[in-house]
N, C-alpha and C positions, 0 to 999 in steps of 0.2 A: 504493500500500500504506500511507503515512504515514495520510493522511485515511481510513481503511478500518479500520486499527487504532483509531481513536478512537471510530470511527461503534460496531467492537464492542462497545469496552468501554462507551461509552454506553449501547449495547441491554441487556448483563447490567447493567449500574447500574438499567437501567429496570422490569427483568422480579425483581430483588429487593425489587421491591414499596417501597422509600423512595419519602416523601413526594414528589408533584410540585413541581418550580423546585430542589428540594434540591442537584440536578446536572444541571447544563445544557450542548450539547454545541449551539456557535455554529459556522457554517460560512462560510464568506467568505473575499473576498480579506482579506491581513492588514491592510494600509493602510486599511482601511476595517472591519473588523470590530476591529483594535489599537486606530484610534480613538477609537471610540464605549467599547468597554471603559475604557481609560485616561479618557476625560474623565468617564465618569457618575459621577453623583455616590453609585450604591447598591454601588459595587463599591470593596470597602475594600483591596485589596491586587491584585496586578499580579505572575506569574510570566513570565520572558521569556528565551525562548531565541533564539539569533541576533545578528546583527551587529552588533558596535562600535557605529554610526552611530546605528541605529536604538534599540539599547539606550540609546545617553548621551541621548536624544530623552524614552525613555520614563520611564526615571530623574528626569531636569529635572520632568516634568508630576506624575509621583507625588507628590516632594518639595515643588512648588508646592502640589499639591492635598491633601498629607498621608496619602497614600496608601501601605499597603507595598507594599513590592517586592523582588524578586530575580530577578536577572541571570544568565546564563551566552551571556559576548560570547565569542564566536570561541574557541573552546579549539583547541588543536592537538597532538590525542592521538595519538603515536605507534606505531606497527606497528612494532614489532622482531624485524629477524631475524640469528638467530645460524648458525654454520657447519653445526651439524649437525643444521640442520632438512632436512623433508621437501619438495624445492624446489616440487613440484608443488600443494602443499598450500599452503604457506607464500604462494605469488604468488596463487592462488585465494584465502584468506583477505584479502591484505592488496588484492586490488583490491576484494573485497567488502567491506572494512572501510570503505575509500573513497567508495566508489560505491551500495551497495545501498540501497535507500531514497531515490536519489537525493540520497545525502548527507544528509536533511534528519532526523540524529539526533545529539544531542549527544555522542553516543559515536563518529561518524565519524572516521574517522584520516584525520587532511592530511599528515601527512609519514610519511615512512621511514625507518628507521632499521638499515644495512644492512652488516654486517663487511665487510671487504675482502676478504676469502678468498670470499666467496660472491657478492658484488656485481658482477661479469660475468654470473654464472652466471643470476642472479636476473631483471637487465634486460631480457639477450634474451629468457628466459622469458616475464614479464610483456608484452614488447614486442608476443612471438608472440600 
């Protein structure tokens, strides 16, 4: 679904009639399509989502090559749940918060954030 959203929003960019190259919609593995983006020399700025590692990597080459850039490394967006939520709703929400998309949106939640009064209640839920 991640690459599928882009491929659409690609197709309405395409069928609004702007000029061709204006928006361009590159497919590939990332290690090899981050590459070739980050080193050429026609591409003046660098957005990057994803891990520590790989961001302090793409950072370094920007700054070498005078390129902008912005980062968003590992954020760790919280799912909070309070006592008098809907338990059913609440574990559905916050595994899809987790997981859907395979994780791979900057708005995914890595942790939980879960009262004690509900936090039995919750686990086994989410376990089931």
């Amino acid at each position: 679904l991640v690459p599928g959203s882009a491929w659409a929003l690609a197709d309405i960019i395409h069928r609004s009639g702007i000029p061709a190259g204006v928006f361009n919609l590159v497919l590939g593995p990332g290690r090899v399509i981050g590459e070739a983006l980050v080193s050429h020399a026609d591409v003046a700025a660098i957005s990057f989502t994803g891990s520590t590692g790989v961001g302090r990597g793409i950072a370094a080459a920007c700054v070498a090559s005078g390129k902008k850039v912005q980062l968003e490394m590992g954020g760790k967006n919280p799912q909070i749940v309070l006592d008098d939520v809907d338990l059913n709703q609440a574990v559905e929400l916050s595994a899809q918060s987790g997981f859907y998309s395979t994780g791979q949106r900057c708005t995914a939640s890595s942790r939980l954030i879960v009262t004690d009064k509900i936090y039995p209640a919750f686990i086994e839920a989410l376990q089931a």
